[in-house]
C-alpha atoms as one frame of an Amber mdcrd trajectory, in Angstrom:
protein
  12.174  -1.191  -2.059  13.427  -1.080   1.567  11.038   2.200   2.075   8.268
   0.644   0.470   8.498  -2.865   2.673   8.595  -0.756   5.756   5.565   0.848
   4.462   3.492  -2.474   4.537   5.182  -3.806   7.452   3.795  -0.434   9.095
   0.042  -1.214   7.336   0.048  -4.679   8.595   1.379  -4.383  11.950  -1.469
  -1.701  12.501  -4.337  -3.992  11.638  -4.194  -3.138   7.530  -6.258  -6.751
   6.427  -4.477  -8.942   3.547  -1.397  -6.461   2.566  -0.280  -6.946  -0.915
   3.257  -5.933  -1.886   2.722  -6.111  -5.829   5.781  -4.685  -8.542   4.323
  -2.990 -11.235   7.762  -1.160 -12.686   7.057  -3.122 -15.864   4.005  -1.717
 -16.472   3.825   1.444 -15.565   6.285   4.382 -15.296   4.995   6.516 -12.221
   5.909   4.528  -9.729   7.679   0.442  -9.197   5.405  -0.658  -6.532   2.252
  -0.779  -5.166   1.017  -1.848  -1.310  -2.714  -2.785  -0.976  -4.585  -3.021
   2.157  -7.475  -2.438   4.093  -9.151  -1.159   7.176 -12.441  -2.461   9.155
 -13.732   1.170   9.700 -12.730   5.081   8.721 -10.794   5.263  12.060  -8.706
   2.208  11.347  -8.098   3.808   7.661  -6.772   6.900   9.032  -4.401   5.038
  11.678  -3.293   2.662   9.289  -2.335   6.047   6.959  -0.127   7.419   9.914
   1.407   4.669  10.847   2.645   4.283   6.733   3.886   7.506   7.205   5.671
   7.351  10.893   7.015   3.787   9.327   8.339   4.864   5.958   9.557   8.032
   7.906  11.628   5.530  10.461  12.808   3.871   8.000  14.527   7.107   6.216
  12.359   7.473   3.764  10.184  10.521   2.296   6.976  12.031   3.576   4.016
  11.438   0.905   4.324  13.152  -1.762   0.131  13.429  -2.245  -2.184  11.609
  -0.091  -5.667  11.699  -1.461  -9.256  10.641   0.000  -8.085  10.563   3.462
 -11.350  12.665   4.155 -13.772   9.615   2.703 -11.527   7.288   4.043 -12.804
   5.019   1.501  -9.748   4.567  -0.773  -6.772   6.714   0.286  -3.960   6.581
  -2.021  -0.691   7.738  -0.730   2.064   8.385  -3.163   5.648   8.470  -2.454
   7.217   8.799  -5.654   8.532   5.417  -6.129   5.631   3.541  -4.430   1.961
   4.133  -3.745  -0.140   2.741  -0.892  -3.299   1.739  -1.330  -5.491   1.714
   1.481  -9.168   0.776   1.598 -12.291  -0.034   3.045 -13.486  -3.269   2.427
 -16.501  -2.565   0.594 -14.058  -0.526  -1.970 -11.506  -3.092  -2.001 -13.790
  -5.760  -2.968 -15.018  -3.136  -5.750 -12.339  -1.500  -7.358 -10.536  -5.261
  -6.824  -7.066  -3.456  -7.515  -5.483  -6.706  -7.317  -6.870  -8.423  -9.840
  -6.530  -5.502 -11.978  -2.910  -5.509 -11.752  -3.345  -9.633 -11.959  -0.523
 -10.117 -14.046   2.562  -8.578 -11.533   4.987 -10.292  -9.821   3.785  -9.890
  -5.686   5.948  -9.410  -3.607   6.679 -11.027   0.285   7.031  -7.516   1.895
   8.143  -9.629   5.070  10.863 -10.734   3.234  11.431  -8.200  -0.016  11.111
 -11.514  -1.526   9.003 -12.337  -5.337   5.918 -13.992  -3.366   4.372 -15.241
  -6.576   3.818 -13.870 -10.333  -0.029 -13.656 -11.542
């Protein structure tokens, strides 16, 4: 979990708007979590994607093992085995509404590695 916190810490710190830190090991077997956030504009998506990597990276932790759609910068989606980050516009967020979709999982306080609240 520790790589996946300093994941969102990374997202938020560089502007990534309401970060979500949401467990979904119980529900699906590709990965335990998932971190949600978004970016204002394309160039914010793309430095928000970076700094995930540089933060999981200083952390210890693995390179991506995918990263797709950092071309739209729309919805990029960066796997890392054990975790995926989520990042999106806001127009897509409010779309695809991720979080709601996965409604039912215990979030997480990725400040604190802490359960946050279960949906």
């Amino acid at each position: 979990m520790s790589w996946a916190t300093a994941g969102a810490r990374a997202a938020h710190e560089h502007f990534g708007r309401d970060t979500l830190f949401i467990d979904v090991a119980e529900v699906l077997s590709v990965c335990d979590f998932f971190v949600i956030t978004s970016g204002a504009n394309p160039r914010q998506i793309k430095a928000i994607c970076e700094q995930v990597t540089e933060g999981v990276r200083a952390a210890g932790g693995p390179k991506p093992l995918s990263v797709e759609g950092l071309d739209a910068r729309s919805w990029v989606l960066m796997d890392f085995g054990d975790f995926v980050v989520h990042v999106f516009s806001e127009r897509d967020r409010e779309y695809y509404q991720l979080e709601r979709l996965w409604g039912d999982c215990p979030r997480l306080s990725w400040e604190l590695g802490l359960v946050a609240e279960a949906g």
